[in-house]
C-alpha positions as CSV (number, residue, x, y, z in Angstrom):
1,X,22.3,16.4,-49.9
2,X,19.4,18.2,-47.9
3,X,16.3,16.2,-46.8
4,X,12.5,18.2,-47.1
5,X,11.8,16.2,-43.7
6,X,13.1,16.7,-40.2
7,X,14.9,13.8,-38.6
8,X,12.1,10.4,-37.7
9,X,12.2,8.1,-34.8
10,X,10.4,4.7,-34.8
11,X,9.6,3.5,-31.4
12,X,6.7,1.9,-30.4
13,X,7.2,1.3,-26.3
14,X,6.3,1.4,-22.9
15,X,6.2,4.0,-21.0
16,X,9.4,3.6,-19.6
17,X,10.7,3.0,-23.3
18,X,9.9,6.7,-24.3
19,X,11.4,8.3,-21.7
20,X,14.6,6.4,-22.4
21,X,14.3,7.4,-25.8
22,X,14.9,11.4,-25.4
23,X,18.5,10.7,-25.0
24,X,18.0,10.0,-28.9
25,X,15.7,13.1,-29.8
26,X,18.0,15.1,-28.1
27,X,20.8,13.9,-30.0
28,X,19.5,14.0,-32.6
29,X,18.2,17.4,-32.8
30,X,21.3,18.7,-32.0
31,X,22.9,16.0,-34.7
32,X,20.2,17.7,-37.3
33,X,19.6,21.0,-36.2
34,X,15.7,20.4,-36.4
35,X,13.0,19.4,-34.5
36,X,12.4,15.3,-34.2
37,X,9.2,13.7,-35.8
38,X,8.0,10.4,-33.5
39,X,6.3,7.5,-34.6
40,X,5.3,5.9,-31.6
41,X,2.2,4.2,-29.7
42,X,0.4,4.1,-26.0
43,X,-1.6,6.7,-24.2
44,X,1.7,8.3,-22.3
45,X,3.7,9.1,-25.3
46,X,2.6,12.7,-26.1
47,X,2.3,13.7,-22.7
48,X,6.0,12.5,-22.5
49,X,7.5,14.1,-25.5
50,X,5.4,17.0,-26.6
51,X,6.7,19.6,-24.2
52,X,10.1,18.7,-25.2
53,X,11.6,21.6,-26.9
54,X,13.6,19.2,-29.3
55,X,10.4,17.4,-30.4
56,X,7.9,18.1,-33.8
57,X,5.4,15.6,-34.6
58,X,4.2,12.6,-32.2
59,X,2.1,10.1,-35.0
60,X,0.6,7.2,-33.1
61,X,-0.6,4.1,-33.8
62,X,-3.0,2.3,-31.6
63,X,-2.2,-1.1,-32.7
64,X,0.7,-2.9,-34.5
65,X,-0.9,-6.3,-34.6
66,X,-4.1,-5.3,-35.5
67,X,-5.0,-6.0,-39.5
68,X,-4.6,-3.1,-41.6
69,X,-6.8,-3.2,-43.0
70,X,-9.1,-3.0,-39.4
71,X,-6.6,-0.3,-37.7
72,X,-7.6,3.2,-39.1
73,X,-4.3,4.7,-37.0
74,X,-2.4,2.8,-39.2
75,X,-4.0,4.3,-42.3
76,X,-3.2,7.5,-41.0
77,X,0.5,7.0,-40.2
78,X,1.2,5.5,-43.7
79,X,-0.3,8.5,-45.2
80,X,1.6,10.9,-43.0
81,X,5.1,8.9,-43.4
82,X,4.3,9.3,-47.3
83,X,3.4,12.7,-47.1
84,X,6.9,13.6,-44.7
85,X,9.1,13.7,-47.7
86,X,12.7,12.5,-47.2
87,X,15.0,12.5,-44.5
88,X,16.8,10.4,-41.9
89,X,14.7,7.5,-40.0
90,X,16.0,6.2,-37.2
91,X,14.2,2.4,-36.5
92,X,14.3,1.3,-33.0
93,X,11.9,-1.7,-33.3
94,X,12.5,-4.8,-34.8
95,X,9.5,-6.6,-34.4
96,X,8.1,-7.5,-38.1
97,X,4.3,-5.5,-37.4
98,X,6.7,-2.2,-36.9
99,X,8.6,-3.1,-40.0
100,X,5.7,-3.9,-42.1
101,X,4.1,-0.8,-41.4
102,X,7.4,1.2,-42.3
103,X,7.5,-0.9,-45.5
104,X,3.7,0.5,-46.6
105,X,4.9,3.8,-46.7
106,X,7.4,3.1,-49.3
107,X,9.9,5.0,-47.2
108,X,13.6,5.3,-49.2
109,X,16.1,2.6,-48.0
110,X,18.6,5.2,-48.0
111,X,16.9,6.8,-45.5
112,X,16.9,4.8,-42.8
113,X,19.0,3.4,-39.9
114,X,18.0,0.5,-38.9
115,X,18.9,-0.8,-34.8
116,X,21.0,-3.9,-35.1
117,X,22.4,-6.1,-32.3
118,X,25.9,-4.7,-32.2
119,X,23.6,-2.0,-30.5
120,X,22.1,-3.7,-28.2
121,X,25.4,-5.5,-26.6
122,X,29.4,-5.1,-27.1
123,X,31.3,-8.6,-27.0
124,X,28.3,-10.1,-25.4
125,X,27.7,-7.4,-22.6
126,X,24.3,-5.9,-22.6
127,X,24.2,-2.2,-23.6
128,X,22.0,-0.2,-21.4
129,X,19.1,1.4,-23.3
130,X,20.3,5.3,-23.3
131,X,23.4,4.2,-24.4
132,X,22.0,2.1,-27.2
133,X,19.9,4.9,-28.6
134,X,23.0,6.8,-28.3
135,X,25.2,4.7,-30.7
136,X,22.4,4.3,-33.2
137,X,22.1,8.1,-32.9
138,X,25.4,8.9,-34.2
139,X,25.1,6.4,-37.2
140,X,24.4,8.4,-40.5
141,X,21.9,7.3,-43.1
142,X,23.7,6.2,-46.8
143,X,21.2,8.9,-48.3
144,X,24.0,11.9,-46.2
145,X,22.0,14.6,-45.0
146,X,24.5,17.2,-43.5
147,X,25.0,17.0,-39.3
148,X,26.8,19.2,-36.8
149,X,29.5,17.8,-34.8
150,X,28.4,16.9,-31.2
151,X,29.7,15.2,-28.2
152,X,27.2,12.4,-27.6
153,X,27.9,11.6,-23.7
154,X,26.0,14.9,-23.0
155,X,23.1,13.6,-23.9
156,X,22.9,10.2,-22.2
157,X,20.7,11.2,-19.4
158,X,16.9,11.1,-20.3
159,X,15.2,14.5,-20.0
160,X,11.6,15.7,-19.5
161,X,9.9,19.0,-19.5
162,X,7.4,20.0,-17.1
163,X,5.0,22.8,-18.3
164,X,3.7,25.6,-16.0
165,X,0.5,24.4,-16.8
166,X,1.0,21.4,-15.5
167,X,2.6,22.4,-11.9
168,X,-0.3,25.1,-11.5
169,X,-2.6,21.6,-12.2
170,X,-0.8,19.7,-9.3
171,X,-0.3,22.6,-7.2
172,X,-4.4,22.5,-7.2
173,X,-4.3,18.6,-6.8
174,X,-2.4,18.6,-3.9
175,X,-4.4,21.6,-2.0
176,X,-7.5,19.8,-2.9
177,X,-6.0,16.5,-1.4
178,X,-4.5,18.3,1.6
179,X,-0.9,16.4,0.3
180,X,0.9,20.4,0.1
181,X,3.9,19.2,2.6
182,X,6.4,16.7,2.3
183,X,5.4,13.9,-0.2
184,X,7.3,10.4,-0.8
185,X,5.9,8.3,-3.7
186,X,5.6,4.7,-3.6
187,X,5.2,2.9,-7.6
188,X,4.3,-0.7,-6.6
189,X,2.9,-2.0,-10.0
190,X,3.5,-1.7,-13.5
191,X,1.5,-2.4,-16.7
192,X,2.0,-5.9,-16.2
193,X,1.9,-6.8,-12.1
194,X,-1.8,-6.2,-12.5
195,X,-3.4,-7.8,-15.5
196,X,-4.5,-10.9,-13.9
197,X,-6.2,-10.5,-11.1
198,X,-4.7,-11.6,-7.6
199,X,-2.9,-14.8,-8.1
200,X,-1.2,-13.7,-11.2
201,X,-0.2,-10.1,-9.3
202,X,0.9,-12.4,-6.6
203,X,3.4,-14.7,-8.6
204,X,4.8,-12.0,-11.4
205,X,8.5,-11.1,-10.8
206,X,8.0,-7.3,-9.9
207,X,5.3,-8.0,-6.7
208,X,6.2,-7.2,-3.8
209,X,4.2,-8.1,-0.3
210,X,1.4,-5.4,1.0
211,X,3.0,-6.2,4.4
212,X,6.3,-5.4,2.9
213,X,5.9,-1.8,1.5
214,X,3.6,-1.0,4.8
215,X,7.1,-1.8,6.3
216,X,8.7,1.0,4.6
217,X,6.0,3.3,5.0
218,X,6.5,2.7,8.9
219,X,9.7,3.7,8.6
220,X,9.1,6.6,6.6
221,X,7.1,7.8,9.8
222,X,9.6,7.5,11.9
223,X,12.3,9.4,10.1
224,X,9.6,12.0,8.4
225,X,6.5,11.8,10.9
226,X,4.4,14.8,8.9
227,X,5.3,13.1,5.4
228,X,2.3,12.3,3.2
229,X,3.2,8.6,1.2
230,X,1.5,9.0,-2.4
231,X,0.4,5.3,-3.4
232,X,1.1,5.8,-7.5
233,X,-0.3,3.6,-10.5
234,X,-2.9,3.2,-12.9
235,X,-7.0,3.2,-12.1
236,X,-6.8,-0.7,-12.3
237,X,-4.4,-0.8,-9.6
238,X,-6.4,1.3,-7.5
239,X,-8.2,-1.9,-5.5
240,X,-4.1,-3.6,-5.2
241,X,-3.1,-0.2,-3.7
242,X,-5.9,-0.2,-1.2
243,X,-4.3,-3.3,0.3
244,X,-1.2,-1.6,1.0
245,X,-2.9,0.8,2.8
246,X,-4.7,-1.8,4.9
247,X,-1.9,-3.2,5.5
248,X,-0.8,0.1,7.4
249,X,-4.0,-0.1,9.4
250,X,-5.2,3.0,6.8
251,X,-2.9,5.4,8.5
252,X,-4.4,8.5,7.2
253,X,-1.1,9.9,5.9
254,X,-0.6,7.3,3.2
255,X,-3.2,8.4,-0.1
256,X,-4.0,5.8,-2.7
257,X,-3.6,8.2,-6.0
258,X,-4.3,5.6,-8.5
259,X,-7.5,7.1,-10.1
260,X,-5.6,10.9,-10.3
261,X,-2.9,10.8,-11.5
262,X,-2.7,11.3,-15.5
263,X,1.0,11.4,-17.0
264,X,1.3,15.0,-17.2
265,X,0.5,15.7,-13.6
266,X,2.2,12.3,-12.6
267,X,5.4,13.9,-14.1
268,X,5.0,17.3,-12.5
269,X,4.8,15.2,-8.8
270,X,7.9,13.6,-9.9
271,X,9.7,16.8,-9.9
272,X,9.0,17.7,-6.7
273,X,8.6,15.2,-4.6
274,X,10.7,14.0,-2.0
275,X,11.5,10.4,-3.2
276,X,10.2,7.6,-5.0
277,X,10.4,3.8,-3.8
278,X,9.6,1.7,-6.5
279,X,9.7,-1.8,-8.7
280,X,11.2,-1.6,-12.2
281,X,8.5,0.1,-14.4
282,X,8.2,3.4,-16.3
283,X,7.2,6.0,-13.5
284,X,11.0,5.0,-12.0
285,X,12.6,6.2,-15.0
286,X,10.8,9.3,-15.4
287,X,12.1,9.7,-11.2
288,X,15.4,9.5,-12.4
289,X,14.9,11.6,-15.5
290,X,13.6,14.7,-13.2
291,X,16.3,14.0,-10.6
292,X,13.6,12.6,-8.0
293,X,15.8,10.2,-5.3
294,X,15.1,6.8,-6.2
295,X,15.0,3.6,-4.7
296,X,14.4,0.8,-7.3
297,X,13.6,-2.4,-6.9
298,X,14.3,-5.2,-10.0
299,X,13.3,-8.8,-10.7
300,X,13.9,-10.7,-13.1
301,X,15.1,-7.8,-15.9
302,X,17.8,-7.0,-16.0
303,X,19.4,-3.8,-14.5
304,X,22.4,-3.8,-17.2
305,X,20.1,-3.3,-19.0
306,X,17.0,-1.9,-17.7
307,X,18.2,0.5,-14.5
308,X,17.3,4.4,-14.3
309,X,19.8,6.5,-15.2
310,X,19.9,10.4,-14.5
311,X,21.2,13.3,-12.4
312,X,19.7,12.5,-8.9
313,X,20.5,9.7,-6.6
314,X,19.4,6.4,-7.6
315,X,19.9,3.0,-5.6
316,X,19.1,-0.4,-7.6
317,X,18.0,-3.3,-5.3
318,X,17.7,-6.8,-7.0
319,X,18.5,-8.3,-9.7
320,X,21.6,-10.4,-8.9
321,X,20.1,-13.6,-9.9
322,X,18.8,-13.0,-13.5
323,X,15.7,-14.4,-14.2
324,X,15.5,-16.2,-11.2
325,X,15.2,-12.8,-9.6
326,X,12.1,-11.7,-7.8
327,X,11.3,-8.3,-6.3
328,X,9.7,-10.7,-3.2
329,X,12.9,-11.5,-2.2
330,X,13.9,-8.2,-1.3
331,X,14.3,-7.9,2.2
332,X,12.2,-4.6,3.5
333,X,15.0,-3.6,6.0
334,X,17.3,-3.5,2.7
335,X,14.8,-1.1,1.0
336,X,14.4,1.1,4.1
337,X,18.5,1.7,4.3
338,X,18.3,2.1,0.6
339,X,15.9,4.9,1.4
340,X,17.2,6.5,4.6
341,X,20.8,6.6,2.9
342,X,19.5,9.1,0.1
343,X,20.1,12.5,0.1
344,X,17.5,14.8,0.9
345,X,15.9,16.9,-1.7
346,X,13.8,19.2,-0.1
347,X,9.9,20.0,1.3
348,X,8.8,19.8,-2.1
């Protein structure tokens, strides 16, 4: 049986969620022998997937939990997944707004593969996420549209694309900043350190001390005395950043990015920087995607299942304790050896 529609992926995640999920398009597209339709959601999930070769459609939906009826992204994506035709859906949400959604469009039962929880963990060991999307990958709708034979452990590393575009953008960045030379990126937030002002930045499980990552800068210095440190995050982190930097006494060589970097230029520093120190969030995994040296740190989530996998070096602090975990409790000396023991990648 041949579909009219190119393989679909359902995933509606964080940033760090899509970039684990191209070990799936990949696989897929080699699976299928077509380009990969997304339905997804958030800001950074076009910039992530579009340049890949392997991708065709991104459809997004600004809202799950919004009413229908009040959401006029959803309107469109019912309409598209009705107009698609059919072919092989691969679900990787199972929250019931996802579902509903799927279930407006009327798509065929047949159709669809649907994540279950012998994905997500094998005799009660959690799966990591690549290697989820991987199993699900291989699984073939009951509807039997024709696949090519592949070896799926090729694909487990997540993989982005960086466009020329996109370096010439940063190579213009960076002159205009004066950071051209060695650059080592610090990622002290994610989308959720930040929400809540000071106290609630202060007690979530991925904070780490001002004090504590001027530490590491220090000793940055000392080993790479001409390196620039990027401060990386979103425009609302930008005042949280600033105390790190007061925290060095605003040593000149340390640059609170937060207000410039958009994903595609965010990406393209990622490929050539020199490292990347940083809590468990998004940015970390698209490091280890584009073979960036990484130093992780991890609360209370779990590296089984949460850590960066991908070519380059990558050392995961943290962790050990569940959810009693906290990234505070991560000795700075431990992060600094972490750091110094990596392997050098270059000027950049």
């Amino acid at each position: 049986m041949s579909g009219n529609a190119p393989p679909l992926v359902v995933r509606c995640g964080a940033f760090g969620d899509v970039v684990m999920l191209t070990t799936m398009i990949r696989l897929l597209h080699a699976r299928y022998g077509q380009r990969v339709d997304v339905l997804g959601s958030g800001g950074w999930t076009p910039p992530l997937l579009t340049p890949l070769p392997e991708v065709g459609h991104v459809q997004i939906v600004s809202s799950r939990n919004t009413p229908y009826l009040l959401c006029p992204s959803q309107w469109a994506a019912v309409r598209w997944l009705r107009g698609r035709g059919n072919g092989p859906v691969y679900v990787c949400d199972t929250d019931a707004a996802t579902l509903q959604l799927l279930s407006r469009a009327g798509l065929n039962a047949d159709d669809i593969v649907q994540r279950t929880r012998e994905d997500d963990e094998s005799d009660g060991v959690t799966r990591l996420w690549p290697d989820r999307w991987l199993r699900i990958g291989m699984r073939d709708p009951s509807s039997g549209y024709p696949t090519h034979a592949v070896e799926p452990s090729i694909y487990r590393f997540p993989q982005l694309q960086i466009t020329e575009a996109d370096r010439d953008d940063l190579a213009a960045w960076r002159a205009a900043t004066q950071l051209e030379g060695q650059c080592v990126l610090f990622q002290p937030g994610n989308k959720r350190t930040h929400k809540r002002g000071n106290v609630g930045t202060a007690s979530h499980p991925k904070y780490w001390p001002p004090q504590a990552w001027a530490d590491v800068a220090t000793a940055i210095w000392q080993h790479l005395p001409q390196a620039r440190i990027v401060l990386c995050g979103s425009p609302a982190e930008h005042g949280v950043l600033d105390e790190i930097s007061a925290a060095t006494g605003n040593d000149p060589r340390l640059y609170n990015a937060a207000r410039e970097l958009p994903v595609p230029r965010l990406l393209a520093l990622l490929e050539q920087a020199h490292s990347l120190v940083s809590v468990d969030t998004g940015p970390a995994h698209a490091a280890a995607a584009l073979g960036c040296p990484l130093v992780v740190m991890f609360g209370a989530a779990s590296p089984a299942k949460w850590r960066p996998i991908g070519p380059g070096a990558i050392t995961v602090l943290g962790g050990e304790r569940g959810e009693a975990s906290r990234v505070r409790d991560i000795p700075a000396e431990d992060v600094i050896a972490a750091w110094t023991a990596l392997p050098a990648r270059g000027t950049g």
